[in-house]
C-alpha positions, 0 to 999 in steps of 0.5 A, a space after each residue: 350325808 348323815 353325819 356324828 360328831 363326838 368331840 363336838 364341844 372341844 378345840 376341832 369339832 366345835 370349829 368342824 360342825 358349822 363347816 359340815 352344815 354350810 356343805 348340807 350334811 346333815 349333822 348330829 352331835 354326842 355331848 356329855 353336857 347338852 347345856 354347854 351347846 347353848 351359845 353355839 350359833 349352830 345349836 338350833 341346826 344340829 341333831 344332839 344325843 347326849 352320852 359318850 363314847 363309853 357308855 354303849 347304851 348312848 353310843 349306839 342311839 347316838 349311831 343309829 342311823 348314821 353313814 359317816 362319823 367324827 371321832 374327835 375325842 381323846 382321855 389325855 387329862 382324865 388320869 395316868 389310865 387314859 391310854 385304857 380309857 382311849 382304847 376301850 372307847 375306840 372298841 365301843 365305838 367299833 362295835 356300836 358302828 359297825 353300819 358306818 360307811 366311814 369313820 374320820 379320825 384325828 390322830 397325831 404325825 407318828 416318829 419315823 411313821 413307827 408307833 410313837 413308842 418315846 410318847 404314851 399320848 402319840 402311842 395311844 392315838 397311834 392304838 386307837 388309830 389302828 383300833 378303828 382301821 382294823 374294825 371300819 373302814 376309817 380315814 385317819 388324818 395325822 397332823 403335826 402341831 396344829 397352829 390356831 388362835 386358842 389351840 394349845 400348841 399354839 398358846 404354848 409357843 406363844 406364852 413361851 416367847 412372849 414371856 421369855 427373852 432369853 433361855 436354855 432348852 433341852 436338845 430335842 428343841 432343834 428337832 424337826 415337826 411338821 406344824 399345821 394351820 386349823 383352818 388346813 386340818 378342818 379343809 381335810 376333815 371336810 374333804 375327805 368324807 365321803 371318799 372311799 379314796 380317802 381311807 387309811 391314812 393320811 399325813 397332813 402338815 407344812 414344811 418341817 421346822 424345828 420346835 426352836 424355829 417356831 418360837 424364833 418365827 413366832 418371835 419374828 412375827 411379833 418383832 421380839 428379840 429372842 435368844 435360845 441356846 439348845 442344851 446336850 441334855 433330854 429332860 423331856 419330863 423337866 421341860 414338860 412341868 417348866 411348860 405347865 408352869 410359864 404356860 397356861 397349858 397343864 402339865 396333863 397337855 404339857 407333857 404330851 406336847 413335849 414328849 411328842 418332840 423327843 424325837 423327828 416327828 415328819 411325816 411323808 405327805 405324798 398321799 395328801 397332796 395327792 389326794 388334796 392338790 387344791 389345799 396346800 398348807 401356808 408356811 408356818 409364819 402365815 399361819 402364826 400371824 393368822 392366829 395373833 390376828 385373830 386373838 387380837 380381834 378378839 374372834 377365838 371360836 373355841 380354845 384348847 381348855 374347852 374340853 372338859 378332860 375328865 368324864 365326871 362332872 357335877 352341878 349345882 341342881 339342889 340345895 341338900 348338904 349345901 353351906 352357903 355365903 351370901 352378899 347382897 348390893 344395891 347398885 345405881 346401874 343397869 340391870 345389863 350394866 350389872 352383869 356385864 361386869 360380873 361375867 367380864 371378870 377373870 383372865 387378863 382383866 383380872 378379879 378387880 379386888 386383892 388380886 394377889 390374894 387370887 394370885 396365891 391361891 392359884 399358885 396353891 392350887 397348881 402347886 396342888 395340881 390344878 389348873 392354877 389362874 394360868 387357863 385366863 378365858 376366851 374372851 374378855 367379856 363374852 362367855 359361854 356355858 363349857 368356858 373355863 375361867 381361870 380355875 372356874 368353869 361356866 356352869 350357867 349364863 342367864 343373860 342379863 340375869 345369871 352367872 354361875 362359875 364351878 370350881 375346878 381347883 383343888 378343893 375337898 368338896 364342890 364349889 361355886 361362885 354365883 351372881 344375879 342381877 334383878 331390877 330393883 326401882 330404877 337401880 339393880 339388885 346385885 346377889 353374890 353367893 359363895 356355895 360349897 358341899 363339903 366333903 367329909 370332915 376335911 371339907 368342913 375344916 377348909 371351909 370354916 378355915 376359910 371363912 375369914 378371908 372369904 370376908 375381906 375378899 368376897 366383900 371386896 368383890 361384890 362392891 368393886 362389881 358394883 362400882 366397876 357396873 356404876 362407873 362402866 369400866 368393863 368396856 375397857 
C-alpha cells in the first residue's frame, strides 16, 4: 500500500518505518525537520513531505495519494494546551484524509475501558481516538506501558530502580497495568494494515502487573535487592515531580505516565488475540532483559526524548544579532580522531572539564523547568542530527568535519555550541565557538554575566577535547 507516517522521527515511527518498507509497502513520511532524516539508514527509501499535522496546507500534500496512514504524534510536552492542540490536529487530519481507506493510531489502554477521566494525557488520546473513528475508518491499537530500550516508560522503571535501594510510594504503585514489549506493539501496527477487520479498536498488552511489581521484576533481572513500601496516600502529582527529578523523564512525560496508573489501567485483549493468534506478547521479565540486553550492546535505534516536543524550533542559518566565543587549538591528531571526540561528549561520559560546573547548571535549568543533564544521549559515541545531548539537541553533523549542538536549556535568547575539525600539515585545527542571539536586554545581561565562567569552562573544554583526541581516550 501506499503508506504516510506522521511521527516519523519519534520513539515508535522511527522504529515502525523500516518494518513497513522490508513488507514492500510503499512509504512516505511528514516531518517538521527533513535534516534530522539525515542518519536513517531508511532516509534514501522513503517519500518526505515536510510539514504537520497543523498546518492544512502541507497535511494535504503530504496525503495526497495515500490509502492508509500512521497517526504516530501527540502534543504532550508543547504546553498545559496540548489536549487542544492534539484535538485540532486530529480534525486537520480527518478533513484533509477524507480518501484514506485506513488510519492506524496509537492510543493508550483507557481505566475500565471509560475515558481516562483521572488522566488529562489518557483523556486526550482517548479524544483523538474517538475524533479519527468518527470521521475515518481508523483502527486504534491501546497499548499499556510500552517496554523497550530507549522508551520512557522503560527509562523511568529503570532509573528508579537502579538508583533506588530502598522507598515509599504512594498506593497507586500496587495498581494493576498491562505493559507490553516495542517489538509486539509494531507486529500490531504492522499486522493490522490493511484489514478492514481490523478497524475500531483494539487492546494490546501482557498479563496485568503492578507498577511495583515492574520495578520488583525489573530489580529481579539485574539481581538488585530492593525494597518498596505502598503508602495509604495518592500524591500522584507529587510522585509525578519526584520522577522527573530521580529519572531523565521530564515532568511534561512524568506526570502523564504517573497520572495513568492512579487507577487499574487493563484492557480486555479478547479482540487482539482474535485477530492476531501468531503474536503473543512475552512476559514482562523477557521483555525488560530484551531491553537491558540491547542498551548494554549499545544497539537503542531510537529513544523517547527523540520527539522534539514543541513545534517551534530554531537554527543557526545566519549571523544577524549573533555574539560569539571562539577558540582555536592546534592538535597532533587525526582529523577523525578530532571529532570523535568532540561528538563523544555528554551523557554518561560526561563533559571531560569542571564537571560540577556542567552539573550545577543543569540542576539550574531543571530548577527552571528545562531538561537539566538528566536526558544523557543514545549512544556513547554515534550521534544524529534530532538527538538530544543532555540539555542540547543535535542540529548538524558533518562527518569528520562539523558538530553543532542547540541549546534547549532555559536561557533569554538562542544558543549553540559548535566544533570544526580542518586539517592543518599533519595536525588538526580544532574551532570551538560559543554562539548566542540574545533576547532583549535580559539576554545581553545573561550573556556578559556569563562571560567570566565561559572563560575557565569553554578554555578548559576545548584543551581537554584536544588532549582526549591526542591521548585516544574516547574509545573507552
Amino acid at each position: 500500500m501506499k503508506v504516510l507516517i506522521t511521527g516519523a522521527t519519534g520513539y515508535i515511527g522511527g522504529r515502525l518505518v523500516p518494518l513497513l518498507l522490508a513488507e514492500g509497502h510503499s512509504v512516505r513520511v511528514l516531518v517538521r525537520d527533513t535534516k534530522r532524516l539525515k542518519a536513517r539508514a531508511w532516509a534514501k527509501e522513503v517519500e518526505v513531505s515536510q510539514g504537520n499535522i497543523h498546518d492544512p496546507a502541507s497535511l494535504d500534500s503530504a496525503l495526497e495519494g495515500i490509502e492508509a496512514a500512521y497517526y504516530l504524534v501527540h502534543s504532550m510536552c508543547t504546553g498545559p494546551d496540548f489536549a487542544e492542540r492534539d484535538r485540532i490536529g486530529a480534525q486537520n487530519f480527518v478533513r484533509s484524509g477524507k480518501d484514506l481507506k485506513q488510519v492506524v493510531y496509537l492510543g493508550g489502554i483507557l481505566p475500565g475501558g471509560g475515558e481516562g477521566e483521572d488522566s488529562a494525557h489518557l483523556s486526550s488520546r482517548a479524544e483523538v481516538g474517538n475524533i479519527l473513528r468518527g470521521g475515518l475508518p481508523t483502527t486504534e491499537i491501546r497499548a499499556g506501558p510500552i517496554i523497550g530500550s530507549g522508551s520512557a516508560s522503560f527509562e523511568m522503571v529503570r532509573y528508579l530502580t537502579e538508583r533506588l535501594p530502598a522507598m515509599v510510594a504512594p498506593k497507586w504503585i500496587v495498581n494493576m497495568v498491562q505493559p507490553i514489549a516495542v517489538d509486539e506493539v509494531l507486529a500490531y501496527l504492522v499486522g493490522v494494515l490493511g484489514r478492514s477487520d481490523a478497524l475500531g479498536v483494539i487492546d494490546v498488552g501482557t498479563e496485568p502487573v503492578s507498577f511495583r511489581d515492574m520495578m520488583m521484576g525489573y530489580a529481579k533481572v539485574r539481581g538488585l535487592p530492593r525494597v518498596i513500601i505502598p503508602l495509604p496516600v495518592l500524591a500522584p502529582r507529587l510522585a509525578a515531580l519526584w520522577v522527573g527529578f530521580v529519572t531523565p523523564i521530564p515532568n511534561c512525560l512524568a506526570v502523564p505516565l504517573v497520572e495513568g496508573m492512579v487507577r487499574p489501567v487493563v484492557g480486555d485483549m479478547t479482540r487482539s488475540r482474535e485477530l492476531f493468534p501468531d503474536i503473543r506478547p512475552q512476559p514482562y521479565r523477557e521483555a525488560v532483559a530484551a531491553a537491558l540486553e540491547s542498551t548494554r550492546h549499545q544497539e537503542v535505534v531510537t529513544r523517547w526524548s527523540d520527539s522534539l516536543g514543541r513545534d517551534e524550533t530554531f537554527r543557526l542559518e545566519d549571523s544577524k544579532g549573533l555574539v560569539r566565543e571562539v577558540r582555536i587549538r592546534l592538535v597532533d591528531a587525526s582529523q577523525e580522531e578530532v571529532f570523535r571526540s568532540f561528538t563523544s561528549i555528554g551523557g554518561e561520559r560526561g563533559w571531560l572539564v569542571w564537571e560540577w560546573a556542567w552539573e550545577l547548571r543543569g540542576l539550574i535549568d531543571q530548577f527552571l523547568g528545562g531538561p537539566g543533564l538528566r536526558r544523557g544521549r543514545r549512544h556513547p559515541t554515534e550521534v544524529s542530527p534530532g538527538e538530544v545531548v543532555d540539555f542540547w539537541r543535535v542540529e548538524e553533523v558533518e562527518r569528520p568535519n562539523l558538530f553543532r549542538l542547540r541549546a534547549e536549556m532555559k536561557v533569554p535568547g538562542q544558543a549553540w555550541l559548535q566544533w570544526e575539525a580542518t586539517k592543518e600539515g599533519g595536525k588538526t585545527r580544532l574551532i570551538q565557538a560559543a554562539l548566542f542571539r540574545p533576547r532583549g536586554f535580559l539576554g545581553w545581561i545573561y550573556w556578559y554575566g556569563a562571560y567570566p565562567f565561559h572563560a575557565f569552562i569553554f578554555d578548559g573544554l576545548i584543551d581537554a577535547i584536544a588532549k582526549d583526541a591526542e591521548t585516544g581516550h574516547w574509545h573507552s
